[in-house]
N, C-alpha and C positions, 0 to 999 in steps of 0.2 A: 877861318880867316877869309877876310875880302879879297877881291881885286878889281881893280877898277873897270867899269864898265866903259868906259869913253876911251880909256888904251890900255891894252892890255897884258902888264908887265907882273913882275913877282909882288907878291905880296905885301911885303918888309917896307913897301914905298907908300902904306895906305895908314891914315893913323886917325883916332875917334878925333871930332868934332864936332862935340853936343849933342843935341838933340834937336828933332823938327816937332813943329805944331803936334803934333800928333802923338808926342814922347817917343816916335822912331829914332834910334840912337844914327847921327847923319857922322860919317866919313871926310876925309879928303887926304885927296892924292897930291903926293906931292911932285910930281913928274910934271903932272895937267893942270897941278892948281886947280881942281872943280871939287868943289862936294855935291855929295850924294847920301840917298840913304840905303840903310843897310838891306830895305824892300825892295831895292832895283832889280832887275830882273825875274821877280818872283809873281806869282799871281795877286798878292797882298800890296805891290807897286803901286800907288794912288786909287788904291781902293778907299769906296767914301763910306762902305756898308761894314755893320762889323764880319768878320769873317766866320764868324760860327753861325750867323744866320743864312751866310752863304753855304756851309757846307749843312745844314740841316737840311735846305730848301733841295739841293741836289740829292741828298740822303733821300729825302719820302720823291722825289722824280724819279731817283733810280728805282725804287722799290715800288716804281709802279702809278704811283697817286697824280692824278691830275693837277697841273700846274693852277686850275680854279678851285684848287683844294690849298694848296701849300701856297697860295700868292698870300703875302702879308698884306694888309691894308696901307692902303697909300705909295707904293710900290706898282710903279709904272710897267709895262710890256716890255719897253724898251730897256731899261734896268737888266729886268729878266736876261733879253736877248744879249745884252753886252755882258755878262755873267757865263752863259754858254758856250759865247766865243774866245773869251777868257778862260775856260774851263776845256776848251777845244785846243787852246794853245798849252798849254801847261797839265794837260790830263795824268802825266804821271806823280805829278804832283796832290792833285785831287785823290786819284787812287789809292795810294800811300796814306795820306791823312782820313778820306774816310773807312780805310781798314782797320785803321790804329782805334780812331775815335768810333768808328760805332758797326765794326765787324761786317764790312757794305763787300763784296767781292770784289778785286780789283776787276777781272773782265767784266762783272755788268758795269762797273763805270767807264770802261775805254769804252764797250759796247752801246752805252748810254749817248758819250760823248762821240760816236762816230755818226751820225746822223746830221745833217747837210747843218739842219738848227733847231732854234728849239720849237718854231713853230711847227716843222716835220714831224718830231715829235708829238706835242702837242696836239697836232690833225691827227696822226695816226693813230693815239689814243684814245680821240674822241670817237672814230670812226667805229674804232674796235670795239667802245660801250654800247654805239646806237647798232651795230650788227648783233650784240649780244640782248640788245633791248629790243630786233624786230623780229629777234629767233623766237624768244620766249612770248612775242603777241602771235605771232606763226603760229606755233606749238599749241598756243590756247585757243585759236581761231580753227586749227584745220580738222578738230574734233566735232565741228558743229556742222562743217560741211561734206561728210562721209556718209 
């Protein structure tokens, strides 16, 4: 059951009122007189994306893959970034869902989501590839000069 988000009393004072644009089934209190939908407070609240693209896209980041790997076409940076701070606020949430849905370990995603953002992220991953891309020109270079 709901409770209202705007004041916050028992339950038994909250009753369905349709549905919004979106077929989110929407609320109202009857104490406040306001509706709302039953997303309020949740990471899914005026989310424009569908939400399984949002947890696949965190799935393959957690597991490593660069975000120039998992970026969808047409899908802005900034989308991204508002996803991760979204994801930062509500991380137990994330955790739970992608353990259920696709076996992800909850600490690599709080671990994930504790990083300043996702460009942090994102930097430190790339850094991590070109150190492992000037080991191995290293490696094949320093046999030519002994």
């Amino acid at each position: 059951m709901h409770s209202c988000p705007y004041v916050h009393h028992e339950k038994d004072m909250i009753k369905a009122y349709g549905k919004t644009k979106k077929g989110t089934k929407r609320l109202y209190c009857k104490i406040c007189k306001r509706t709302f939908a039953e997303t309020n407070g949740t990471f899914l609240h005026r989310l424009k994306t569908d939400p399984n693209e949002l947890l696949i896209t965190f799935r393959y980041l957690i597991e490593g893959y660069a975000l120039k790997d998992v970026r969808t076409k047409g899908t802005k940076l900034a989308t991204y970034r508002a996803w991760f701070s979204l994801g930062k606020k509500h991380v137990d949430d994330f955790a739970e869902l992608l353990k259920i849905y696709s076996n992800t370990d909850p600490i690599q995603t709080r671990k994930f989501f504790s990083a300043n953002s996702i460009d942090e992220y994102y930097l430190k991953y790339q850094v991590e590839q070109f150190r492992e891309i000037d080991q191995k020109l290293f490696e094949a270079i320093l046999p030519n000069f002994t």
